[in-house]
Residue, then its C-alpha position, 0 to 999 in steps of 0.5 A: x815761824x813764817x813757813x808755819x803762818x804761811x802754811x796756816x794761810x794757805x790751809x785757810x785759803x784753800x778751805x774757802x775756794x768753792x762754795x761748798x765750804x761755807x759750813x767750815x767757813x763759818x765755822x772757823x771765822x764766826x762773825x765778829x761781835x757787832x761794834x760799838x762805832x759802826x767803823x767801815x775799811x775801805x781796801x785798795x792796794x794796787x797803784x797810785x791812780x787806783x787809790x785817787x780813785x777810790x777817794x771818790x768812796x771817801x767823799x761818798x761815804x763822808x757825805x751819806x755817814x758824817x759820823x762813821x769812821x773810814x780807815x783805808x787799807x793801801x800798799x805800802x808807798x801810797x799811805x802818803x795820799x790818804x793819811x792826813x785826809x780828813x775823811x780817814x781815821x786810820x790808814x793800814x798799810x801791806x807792805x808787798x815786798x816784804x814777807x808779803x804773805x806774812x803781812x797779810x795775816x797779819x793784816x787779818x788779825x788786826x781787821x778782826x781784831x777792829x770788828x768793822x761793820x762794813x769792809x768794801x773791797x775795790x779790788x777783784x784779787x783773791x788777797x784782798x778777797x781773803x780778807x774781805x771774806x775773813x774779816x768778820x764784818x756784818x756786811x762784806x762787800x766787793x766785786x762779783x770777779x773777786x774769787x772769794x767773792x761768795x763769801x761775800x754779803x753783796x757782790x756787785x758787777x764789774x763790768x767795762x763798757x764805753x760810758x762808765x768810768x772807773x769811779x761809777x763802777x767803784x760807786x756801785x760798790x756804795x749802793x749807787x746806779x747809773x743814775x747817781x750823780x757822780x761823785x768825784x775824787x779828792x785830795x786834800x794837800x797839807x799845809x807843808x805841801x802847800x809849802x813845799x810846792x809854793x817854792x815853784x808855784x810863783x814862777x807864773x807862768x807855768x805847765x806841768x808835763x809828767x812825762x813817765x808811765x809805768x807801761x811802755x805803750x802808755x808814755x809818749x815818747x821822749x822825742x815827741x816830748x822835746x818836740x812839743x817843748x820846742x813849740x812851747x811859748x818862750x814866756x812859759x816856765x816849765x816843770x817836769x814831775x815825777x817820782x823818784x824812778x822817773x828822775x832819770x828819765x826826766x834828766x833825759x828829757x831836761x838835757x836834750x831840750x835846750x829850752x830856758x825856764x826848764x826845770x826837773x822836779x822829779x822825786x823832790x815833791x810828794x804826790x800831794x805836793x804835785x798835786x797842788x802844783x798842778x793845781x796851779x799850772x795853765x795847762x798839765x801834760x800828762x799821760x793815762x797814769x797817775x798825775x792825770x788822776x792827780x789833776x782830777x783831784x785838784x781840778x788841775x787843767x790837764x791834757x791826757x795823752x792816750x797812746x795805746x789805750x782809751x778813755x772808753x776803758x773807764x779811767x779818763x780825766x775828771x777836772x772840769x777843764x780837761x781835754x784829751x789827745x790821741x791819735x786822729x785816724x783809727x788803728x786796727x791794733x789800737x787799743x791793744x790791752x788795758x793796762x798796756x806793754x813793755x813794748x809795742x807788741x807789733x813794734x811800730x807804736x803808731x798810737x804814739x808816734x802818730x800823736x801830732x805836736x798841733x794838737x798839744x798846742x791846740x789844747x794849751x790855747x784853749x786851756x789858756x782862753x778859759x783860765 
């Protein structure tokens, strides 16, 4: 049964990949009937910071639509974000590891099924082009990347350049130009997150260091980590944060320090729930990963770490106190990809190393003066 939906699929998919078929696209997927609820789907189901971001579109929406429900589509594992948002109706979930193409159909059928009048895809990956393109909305909108993006009703252009940050590029999806004031993401944290994070929060006080990345080149290394918690102020209780892959690394990190008032707080909180701890921090010690999108959320003071990649990709902290730190002198490899690496590609990583415990400091002072 599943070789013969993942046959059909990819029959499907390969009808639609060059504008010539749009005859027998439409032919095989005819505009849905309009709705009763002029409903929108919002599609994000890459990684954690991807779908913080792409809550500025809520918040957009919310305001311009008051009345028109919002469900949002997300990879399973980040559904913890969005569903008691108050802005989001439903969340749908595509669980990638498990009969992942399957999944996918699935998810068509149920999209049609919903008959929204709007699908906005966030991403420029021919899967969720697929079911933008065969959702059967009045209006199907995306980025003009996407591979199935001339099924598309509106394409818009997904350009990196200095100046422009991910959010704004997302907002163009909505209508809005360079000159529409920024609309910033936001997370709302229930009351048992509250609670859950309350058991931490009294112990003022305190900063926040999410010391992991998915990416190598992302992360500060462990030994600049315990440097900088060396120098740390003794009346500072410290919290380490993470999910439940980074408890180990933070163990690491929590047994080679011998500093007091130390604590491993990895995979115990929900995103949510660190999210409203953070919001407490004097100062949040994060690298361009998840947690720093995370204080933007909150408007949590955060200092972002940049190693091997740049605030000028787009993807910068957004909290009214937020600062970032990377290394002083130019590198000519520096930044060396978007997303960055397992390794060093040239095995120094200089943009890390280079990063000076003065600076982290310099940034606490002055998070300290303004709290």
């Amino acid at each position: 049964m599943q070789l013969r939906f993942l046959a059909l699929l990819g029959m499907t998919v390969a009808s639609c990949v060059s504008s010539l078929h749009l005859g027998i696209f439409a032919a095989l997927f005819p505009p849905m009937p309009q709705p009763v609820e002029r409903a929108i789907l919002l599609i994000q189901t890459a990684f954690i910071g991807d779908v913080i971001l792409a809550t500025a579109l809520l918040e957009r929406l919310h305001a311009e639509h008051p009345n028109t429900p919002i469900d949002f589509l997300v990879r399973k594992g980040n559904e913890g974000l969005v569903k008691d948002h108050p802005h989001v109706r439903e969340v749908l979930i595509w669980d990638k590891k498990k009969d992942k193409y399957l999944g996918l159909w699935r998810l068509l059928l149920h999209i049609r099924a919903a008959h929204y009048d709007q699908v906005i895809t966030l991403q420029r990956f021919a899967s969720t082009g697929f079911l933008t393109a065969l959702s059967g909305a009045r209006e199907r909108v995306g980025f003009n990347k996407n591979p199935l993006s001339f099924a598309f009703t509106r394409k818009v252009p997904h350009v990196i350049e200095e100046g422009v940050h991910e959010v704004q590029r997302n907002l163009a999806l909505l209508g809005a130009d360079a000159e529409t004031p920024l609309t910033r993401p936001r997370l709302y944290p229930t009351a048992t997150d509250e609670a859950a994070a309350a058991h931490y929060t009294d112990a003022k006080p305190y900063i926040v260091m999410a010391p992991t990345s998915v990416w190598f080149t992302k992360q500060f290394p462990k030994e600049q980590w315990l440097a900088l918690l060396q120098a740390l102020p003794p009346h500072y209780t410290v919290y380490l944060i993470g999910g439940p892959p980074d408890v180990a690394a933070c163990e690491e990190i929590l047994l080679a320090s011998s500093r007091p008032k130390m604590h491993n707080l990895a995979g115990k909180l929900s995103l949510l729930a660190s999210a409203a701890l953070m919001r407490g921090a004097v100062l949040n010690y994060v690298n361009d990963s998840a947690p720093m999108h995370l204080c933007s959320a909150v408007d949590a003071p955060t200092c972002a770490i940049y190693c091997s990649t740049v605030p000028a990709f787009g993807f910068g902290p957004l909290s009214p106190r937020s600062w970032v730190v990377e290394l002083l002198e130019p590198l000519a490899c520096r930044p060396c990809g978007l997303h960055g690496y397992r390794q060093c590609p040239l095995g120094h990583f200089h943009c890390a190393r280079g990063i000076r415990t003065t600076q982290l400091l310099t940034v606490l002072a002055e998070s300290e003066e303004v709290k």
